[in-house]
C-alpha positions in Angstrom: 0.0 0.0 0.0 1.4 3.1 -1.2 -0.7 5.6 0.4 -3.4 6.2 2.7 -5.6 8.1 0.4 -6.2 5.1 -1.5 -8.0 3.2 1.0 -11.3 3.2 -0.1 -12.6 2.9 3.8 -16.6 2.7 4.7 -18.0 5.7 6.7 -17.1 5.2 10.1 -18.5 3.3 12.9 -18.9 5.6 16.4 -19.0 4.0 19.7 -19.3 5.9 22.7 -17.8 4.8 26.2 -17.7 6.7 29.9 -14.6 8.6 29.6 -11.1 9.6 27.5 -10.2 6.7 26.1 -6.4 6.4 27.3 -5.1 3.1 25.0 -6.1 1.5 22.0 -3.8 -1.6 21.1 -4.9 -4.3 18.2 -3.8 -8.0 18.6 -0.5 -9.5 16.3 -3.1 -12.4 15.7 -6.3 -13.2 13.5 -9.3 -11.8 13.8 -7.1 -8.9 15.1 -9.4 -7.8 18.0 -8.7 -4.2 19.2 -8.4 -3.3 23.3 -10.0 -0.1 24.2 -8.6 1.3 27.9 -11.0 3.3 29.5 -12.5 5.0 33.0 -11.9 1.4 34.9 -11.7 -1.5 32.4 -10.3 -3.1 29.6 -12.7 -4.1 26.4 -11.8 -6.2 23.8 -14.0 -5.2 20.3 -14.3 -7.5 17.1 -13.9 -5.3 14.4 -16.0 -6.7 12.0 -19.1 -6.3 14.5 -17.8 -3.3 16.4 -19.3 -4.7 20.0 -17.2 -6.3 22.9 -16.6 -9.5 23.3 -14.7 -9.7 26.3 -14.1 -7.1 29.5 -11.7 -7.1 32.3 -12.8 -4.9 34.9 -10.9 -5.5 38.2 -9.9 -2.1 38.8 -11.0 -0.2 41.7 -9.9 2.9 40.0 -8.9 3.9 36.0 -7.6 1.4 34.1 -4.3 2.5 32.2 -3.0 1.1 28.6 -4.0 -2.5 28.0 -1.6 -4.5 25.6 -1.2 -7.6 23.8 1.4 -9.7 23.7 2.8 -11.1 20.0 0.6 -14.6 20.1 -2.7 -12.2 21.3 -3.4 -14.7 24.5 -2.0 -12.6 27.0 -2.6 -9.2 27.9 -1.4 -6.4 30.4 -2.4 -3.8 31.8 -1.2 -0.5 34.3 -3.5 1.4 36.4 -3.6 4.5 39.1 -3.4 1.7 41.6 0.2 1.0 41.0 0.2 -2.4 40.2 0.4 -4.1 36.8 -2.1 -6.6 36.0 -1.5 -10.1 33.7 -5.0 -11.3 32.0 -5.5 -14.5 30.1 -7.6 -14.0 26.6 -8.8 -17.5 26.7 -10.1 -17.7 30.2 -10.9 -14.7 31.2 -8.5 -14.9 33.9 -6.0 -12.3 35.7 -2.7 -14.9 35.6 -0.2 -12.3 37.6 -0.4 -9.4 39.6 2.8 -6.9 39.8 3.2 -4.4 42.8 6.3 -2.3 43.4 5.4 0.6 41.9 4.3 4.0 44.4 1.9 5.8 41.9 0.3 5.0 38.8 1.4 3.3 36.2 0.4 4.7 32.4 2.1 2.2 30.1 3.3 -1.6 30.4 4.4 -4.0 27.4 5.7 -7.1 27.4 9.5 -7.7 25.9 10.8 -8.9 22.5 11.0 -12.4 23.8 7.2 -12.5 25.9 8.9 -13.5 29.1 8.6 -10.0 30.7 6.7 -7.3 31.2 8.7 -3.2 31.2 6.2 -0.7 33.4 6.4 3.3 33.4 4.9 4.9 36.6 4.5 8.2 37.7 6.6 7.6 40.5 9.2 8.4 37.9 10.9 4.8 37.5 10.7 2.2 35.3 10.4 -1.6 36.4 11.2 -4.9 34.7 8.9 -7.8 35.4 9.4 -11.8 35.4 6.1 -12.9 33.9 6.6 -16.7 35.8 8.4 -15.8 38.8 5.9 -12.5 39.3 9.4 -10.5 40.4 10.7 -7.6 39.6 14.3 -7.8 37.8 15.5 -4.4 38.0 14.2 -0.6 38.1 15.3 3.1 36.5 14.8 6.0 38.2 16.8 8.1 36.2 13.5 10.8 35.6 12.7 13.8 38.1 9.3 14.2 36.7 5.6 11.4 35.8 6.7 8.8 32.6 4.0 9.0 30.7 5.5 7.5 27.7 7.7 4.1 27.1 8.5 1.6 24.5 10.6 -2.1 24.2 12.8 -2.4 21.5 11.3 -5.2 18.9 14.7 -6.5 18.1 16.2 -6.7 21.5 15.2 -8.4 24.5 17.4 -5.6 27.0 16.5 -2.7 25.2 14.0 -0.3 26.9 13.2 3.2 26.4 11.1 5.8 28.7 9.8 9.4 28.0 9.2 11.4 30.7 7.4 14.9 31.9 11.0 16.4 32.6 11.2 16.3 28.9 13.7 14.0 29.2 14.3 10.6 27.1 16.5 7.2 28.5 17.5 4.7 26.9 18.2 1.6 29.3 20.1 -1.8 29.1 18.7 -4.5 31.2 21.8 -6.4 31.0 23.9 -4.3 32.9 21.0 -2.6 34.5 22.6 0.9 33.6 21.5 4.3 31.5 22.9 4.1 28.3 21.5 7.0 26.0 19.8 10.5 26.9 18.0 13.0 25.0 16.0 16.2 25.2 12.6 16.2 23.8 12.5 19.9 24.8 8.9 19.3 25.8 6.8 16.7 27.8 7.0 13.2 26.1 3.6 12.4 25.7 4.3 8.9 23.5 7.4 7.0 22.3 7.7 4.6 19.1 10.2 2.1 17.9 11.1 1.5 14.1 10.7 -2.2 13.4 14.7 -2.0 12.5 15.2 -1.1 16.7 17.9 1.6 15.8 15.5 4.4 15.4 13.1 6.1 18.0 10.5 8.7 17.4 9.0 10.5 20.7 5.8 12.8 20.6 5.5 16.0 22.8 3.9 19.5 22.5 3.0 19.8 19.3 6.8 18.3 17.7 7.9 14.8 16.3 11.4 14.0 16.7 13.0 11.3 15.3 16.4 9.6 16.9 18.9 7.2 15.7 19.8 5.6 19.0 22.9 3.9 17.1 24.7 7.7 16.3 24.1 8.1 20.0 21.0 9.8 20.0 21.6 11.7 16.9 18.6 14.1 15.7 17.4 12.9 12.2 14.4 14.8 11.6 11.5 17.2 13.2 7.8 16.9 12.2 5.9 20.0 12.9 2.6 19.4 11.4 0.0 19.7 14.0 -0.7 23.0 15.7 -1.9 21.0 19.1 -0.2 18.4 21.5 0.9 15.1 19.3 -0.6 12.2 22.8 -0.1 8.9 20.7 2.2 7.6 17.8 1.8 4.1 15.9 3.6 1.9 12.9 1.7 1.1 10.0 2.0 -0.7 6.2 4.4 -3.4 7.8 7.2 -0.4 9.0 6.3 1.9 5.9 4.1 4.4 7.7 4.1 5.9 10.9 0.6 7.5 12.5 0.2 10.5 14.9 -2.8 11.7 16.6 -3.4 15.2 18.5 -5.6 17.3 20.3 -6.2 19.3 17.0 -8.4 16.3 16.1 -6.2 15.2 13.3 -4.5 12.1 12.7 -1.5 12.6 10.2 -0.1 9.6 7.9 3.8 10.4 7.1 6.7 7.9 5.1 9.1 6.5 7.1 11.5 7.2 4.3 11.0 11.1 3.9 8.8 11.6 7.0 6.9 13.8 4.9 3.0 13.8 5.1 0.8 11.7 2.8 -2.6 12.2 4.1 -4.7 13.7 6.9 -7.5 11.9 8.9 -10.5 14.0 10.8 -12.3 13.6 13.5 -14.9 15.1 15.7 -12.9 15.5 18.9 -9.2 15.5 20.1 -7.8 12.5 19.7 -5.7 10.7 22.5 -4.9 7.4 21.1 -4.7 5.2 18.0 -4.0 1.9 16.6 -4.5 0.0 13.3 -4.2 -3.8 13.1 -2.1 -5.7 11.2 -2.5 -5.2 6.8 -4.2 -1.7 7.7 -7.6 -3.1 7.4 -8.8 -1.3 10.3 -8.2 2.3 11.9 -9.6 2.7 15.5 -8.8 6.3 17.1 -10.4 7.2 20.7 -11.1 10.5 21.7 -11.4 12.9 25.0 -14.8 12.6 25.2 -15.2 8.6 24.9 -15.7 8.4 21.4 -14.2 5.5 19.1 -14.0 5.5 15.9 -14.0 2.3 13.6 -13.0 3.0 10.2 -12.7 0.0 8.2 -11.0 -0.9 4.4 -13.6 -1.7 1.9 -12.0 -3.2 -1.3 -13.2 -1.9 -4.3 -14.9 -4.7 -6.7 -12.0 -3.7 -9.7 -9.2 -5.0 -7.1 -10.7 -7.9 -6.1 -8.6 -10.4 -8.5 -10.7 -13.7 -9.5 -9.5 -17.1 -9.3 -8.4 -18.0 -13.0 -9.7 -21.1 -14.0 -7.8 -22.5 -16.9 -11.0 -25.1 -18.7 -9.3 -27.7 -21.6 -10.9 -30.1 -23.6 -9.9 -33.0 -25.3 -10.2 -33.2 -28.9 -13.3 -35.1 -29.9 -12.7 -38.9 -31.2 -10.5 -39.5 -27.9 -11.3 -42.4 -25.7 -11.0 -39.8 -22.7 -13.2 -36.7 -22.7 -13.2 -35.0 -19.5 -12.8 -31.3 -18.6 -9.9 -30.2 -16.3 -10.1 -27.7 -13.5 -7.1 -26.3 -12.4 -7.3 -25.0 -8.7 -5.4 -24.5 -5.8 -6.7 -25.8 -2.5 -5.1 -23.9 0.6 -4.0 -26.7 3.0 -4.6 -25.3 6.2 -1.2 -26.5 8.3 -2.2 -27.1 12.4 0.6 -26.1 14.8 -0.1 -29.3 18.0 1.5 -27.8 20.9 4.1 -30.3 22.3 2.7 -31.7 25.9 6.0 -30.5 27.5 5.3 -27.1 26.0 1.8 -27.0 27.5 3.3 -27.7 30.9 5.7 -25.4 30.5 2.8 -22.6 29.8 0.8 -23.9 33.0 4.0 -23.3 35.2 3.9 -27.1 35.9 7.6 -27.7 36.0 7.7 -31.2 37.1 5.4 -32.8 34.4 7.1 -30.6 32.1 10.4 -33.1 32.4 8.4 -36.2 33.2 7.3 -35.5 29.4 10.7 -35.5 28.0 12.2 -38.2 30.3 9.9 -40.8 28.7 11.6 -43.2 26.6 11.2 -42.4 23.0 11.9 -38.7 23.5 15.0 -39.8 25.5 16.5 -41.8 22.2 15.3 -40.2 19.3 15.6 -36.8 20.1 17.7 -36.0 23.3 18.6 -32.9 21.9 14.9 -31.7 23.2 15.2 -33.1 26.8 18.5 -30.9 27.1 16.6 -28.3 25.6 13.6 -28.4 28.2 16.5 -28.4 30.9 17.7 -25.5 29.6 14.9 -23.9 30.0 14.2 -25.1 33.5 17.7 -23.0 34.4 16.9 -19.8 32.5 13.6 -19.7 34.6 15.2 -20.8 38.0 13.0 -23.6 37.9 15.1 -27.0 37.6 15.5 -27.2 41.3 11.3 -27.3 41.6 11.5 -29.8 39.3 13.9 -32.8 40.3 13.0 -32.2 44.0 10.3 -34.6 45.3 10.9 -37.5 43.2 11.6 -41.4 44.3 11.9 -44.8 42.5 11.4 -45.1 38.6 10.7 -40.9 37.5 14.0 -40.4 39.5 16.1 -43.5 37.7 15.0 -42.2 34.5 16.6 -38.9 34.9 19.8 -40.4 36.2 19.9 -43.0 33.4 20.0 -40.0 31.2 23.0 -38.1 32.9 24.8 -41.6 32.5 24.0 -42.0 29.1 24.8 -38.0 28.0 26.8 -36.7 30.4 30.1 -37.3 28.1 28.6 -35.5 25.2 30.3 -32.8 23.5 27.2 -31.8 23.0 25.2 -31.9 25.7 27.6 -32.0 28.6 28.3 -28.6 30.1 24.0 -28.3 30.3 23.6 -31.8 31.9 26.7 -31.4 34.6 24.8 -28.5 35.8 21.5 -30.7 36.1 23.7 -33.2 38.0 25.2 -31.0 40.4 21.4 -29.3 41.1 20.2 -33.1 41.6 22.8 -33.9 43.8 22.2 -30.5 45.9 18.2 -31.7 46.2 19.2 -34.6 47.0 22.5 -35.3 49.1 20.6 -35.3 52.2 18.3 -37.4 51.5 20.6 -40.7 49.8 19.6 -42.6 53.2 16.1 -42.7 52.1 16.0 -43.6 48.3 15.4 -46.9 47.5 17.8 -49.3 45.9 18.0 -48.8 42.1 18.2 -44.9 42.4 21.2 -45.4 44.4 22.9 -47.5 42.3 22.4 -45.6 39.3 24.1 -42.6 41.2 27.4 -44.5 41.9 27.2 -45.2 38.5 27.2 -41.4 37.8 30.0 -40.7 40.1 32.2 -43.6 38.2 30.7 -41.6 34.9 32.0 -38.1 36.2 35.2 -39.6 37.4 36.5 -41.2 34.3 35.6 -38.3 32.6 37.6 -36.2 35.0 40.4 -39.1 34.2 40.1 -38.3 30.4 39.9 -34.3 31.0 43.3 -34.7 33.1 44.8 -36.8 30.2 44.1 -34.6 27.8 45.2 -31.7 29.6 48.9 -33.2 30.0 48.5 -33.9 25.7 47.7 -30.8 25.6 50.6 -29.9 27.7 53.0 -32.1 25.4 51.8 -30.5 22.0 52.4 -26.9 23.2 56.2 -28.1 24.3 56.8 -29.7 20.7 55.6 -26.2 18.9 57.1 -23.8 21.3 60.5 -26.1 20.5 60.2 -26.1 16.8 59.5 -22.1 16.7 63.2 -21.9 18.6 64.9 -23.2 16.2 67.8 -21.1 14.5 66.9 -19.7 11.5 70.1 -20.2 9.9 69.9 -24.3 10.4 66.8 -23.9 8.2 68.5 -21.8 5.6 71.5 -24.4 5.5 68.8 -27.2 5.5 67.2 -25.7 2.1 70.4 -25.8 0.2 71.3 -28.9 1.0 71.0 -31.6 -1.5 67.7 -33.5 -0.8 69.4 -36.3 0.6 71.3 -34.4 3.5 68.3 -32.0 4.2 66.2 -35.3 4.9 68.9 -36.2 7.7 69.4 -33.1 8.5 64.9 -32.5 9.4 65.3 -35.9 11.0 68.2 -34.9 13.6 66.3 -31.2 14.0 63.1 -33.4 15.1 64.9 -35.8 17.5 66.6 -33.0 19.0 63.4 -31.3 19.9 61.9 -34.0 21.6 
């Protein structure tokens, strides 16, 4: 799509709720519904129909910025109460409930890898969230003045950025839990945006865009001046082509990411605080001061639709065969069946999780996914949770598998981690295991000791081979240069005596 004035869009659909609407956020996922954040709950519209089909309201007081994550079955959400709320799409369920923060909290989203959840308070710090563990990581407090604005970087997992009402812009890095880029907005930030390629930031505030290239260091790359009223929301568009700003001058501007220059101008009947448009630009949904939403949908046009060809052959007549030929395509519609381990894993339910991958055709046809799982079980802190409690068979199983992998190239750094966790769980307890679970673990320590045997042996190889070419690059360059002109016969004796002396 070129352009925004060539959508061909059908009047627009009005829907009225109880106050501002403060967040509009469209799921990654078909039927791409659309949040709506307003007064104290969270709706979630179908845009075909334009009524709600699901709300969340457990908020004693105003809801702030509801947001999907990239599979649209999770959602999050801030709120003046200070804490950050997880909801389940499918069930209808709050999952997790954050609380750290001291005053509201305007904008949350979940991370480039799902697994946690950035929030921007007013009580001017910004929080990272573990989703399983409900923990916070680490905190910012780099602002003197309400964040209002904040955005994750869509490449990076570390990346996080915050916008503040000291005009101020940070750039964090969760990895080393320090500041590592500032700018001035040179007015309140009122909403930040990532390009898809994560080196370039815009951020919104009076009535300015200004757009960053976090990789020169925060270098200023352009300034968009063209509303005359405070710019409150920014959005992506046409896959990274387009970028979308709304104001309080009731206008919603459409501008190339290339040139930043303006290709068309949407209207509407009231200041608008916040935008989205879901995934192929099919549908525009802008919320206003006064509760208004506004659905404006794509209507194709009958000329673009493009038909099927159908390519009809006959055979000639006098043939034995006459019969017509159709050629069509037929869309196979490709399932993804969620592994049971992965389903576990969801659920939190650690143990069954690895009783999944320990059983026995997993175990030798693809161990490479049991190491994975483990893996896993470390990055979330979980492994312990999950070897602890276990006696007779489940527990031989997982031993039989350190005996059997535990000298892999492969797979042994992972699974001498897993033994040295099991033996922590379990070192107090050997008295009361039964029988076979013992003997598999003396096993294991006759495993870990001949490897130690063959690391020492190949440590003192090792040893050996760096005496031989530390010897040979001492010897005298002119014995060389009398070696090469030598007559083939003496350099030969004369290589073999060079070699002897060396070792």
């Amino acid at each position: 799509m070129t352009s925004f004035k060539k959508i061909n869009t059908k009047p627009p659909v009005l829907v009225k709720e109880f106050g501002p609407i403060d967040y509009i956020d469209f799921s990654p996922v078909e039927p791409h519904y659309f949040t709506v954040t307003c007064s104290v709950r969270v709706q979630i519209y179908n845009p075909i129909t334009k009524l709600v089909t699901k709300t969340y309201s457990r908020f004693k007081e105003a809801a702030y910025g509801g947001c999907f994550r990239r599979d649209g079955k999770l959602l999050c959400a801030g709120g003046e109460e200070a804490v950050v709320r997880l909801f389940n799409i499918g069930s209808n369920s709050m999952l997790r409930f954050f609380s750290g923060h001291k005053a509201a909290v305007h904008r949350a989203y979940f991370t480039a890898d799902d697994l946690h959840i950035a929030s921007f308070s007013d009580d001017k710090t910004v929080v990272l969230w573990d989703i399983p563990s409900e923990k916070q990581l680490t905190s910012f407090s780099e602002h003197t003045d309400y964040i209002r604005a904040g955005a994750v970087s869509p490449v990076s997992t570390d990346v996080l950025l915050s916008g503040g009402y000291d005009k101020i812009i940070h750039m964090y890095d969760t990895r080393t839990n320090r500041k590592i880029l500032s700018v001035n907005h040179d007015a309140p930030v009122e909403s930040l945006l990532f390009l898809p390629t994560g080196g370039i930031f815009l951020s919104a505030g009076g009535t300015d865009i200004k757009v960053w290239d976090a990789l020169a260091g925060g270098k200023l790359l352009a300034k968009i001046t063209q509303h005359h009223k405070t710019v409150t929301c920014l959005k992506i568009a046409s896959n990274g082509h387009r970028i979308l700003s709304g104001s309080l001058d009731r206008h919603v501007k459409v501008y190339d990411t290339g040139t930043y220059k303006t290709l068309h101008t949407l209207d509407y009947p009231n200041a608008v605080l916040s935008i989205g448009i879901s995934e192929g630009d099919e549908t525009v949904v802008a919320g206003m001061v006064d509760g208004l939403i506004s659905v404006k949908r794509r209507e194709e046009n009958a000329k673009d639709v493009v038909k099927p060809k159908r390519k009809v052959s006959y055979r000639h007549a006098g043939e034995n065969l006459h019969v017509r030929s159709i050629d069509v395509v037929v869309q196979q519609e490709v399932k993804e069946i969620m592994s049971k381990h992965d389903a576990c894993l969801r659920k939190f339910q650690y143990s069954k999780a690895l009783d999944c991958v320990m059983m026995n055709y997993v175990v030798n046809k693809t161990p490479h996914v049991t190491v994975a799982l483990t893996q896993e079980l470390i990055r979330r802190e979980g492994l312990r949770r999950a070897l602890a409690g276990r006696d007779g068979k489940s527990l031989v199983n997982i031993i039989k598998f350190l005996n059997k992998y535990i000298g892999s190239i492969r797979f042994g750094r992972v699974l001498l981690h897993v033994a040295n966790v099991l033996l922590d769980v379990y070192e107090d307890h050997l008295d009361e295991l039964s029988e076979e679970p013992r003997k598999m673990l003396a096993i294991l320590a006759q495993k870990l000791q001949e490897e130690e045997q063959l690391i020492i042996a190949l440590t003192q190889l090792q040893g050996s081979m760096q005496m031989i070419l530390s010897g040979a690059e001492t010897v005298p360059l002119r014995a060389i240069k009398e070696n090469q002109s030598m007559e083939p016969s003496n350099a030969a004796q004369t290589e073999r005596d060079l070699i002897l002396s060396i070792t």
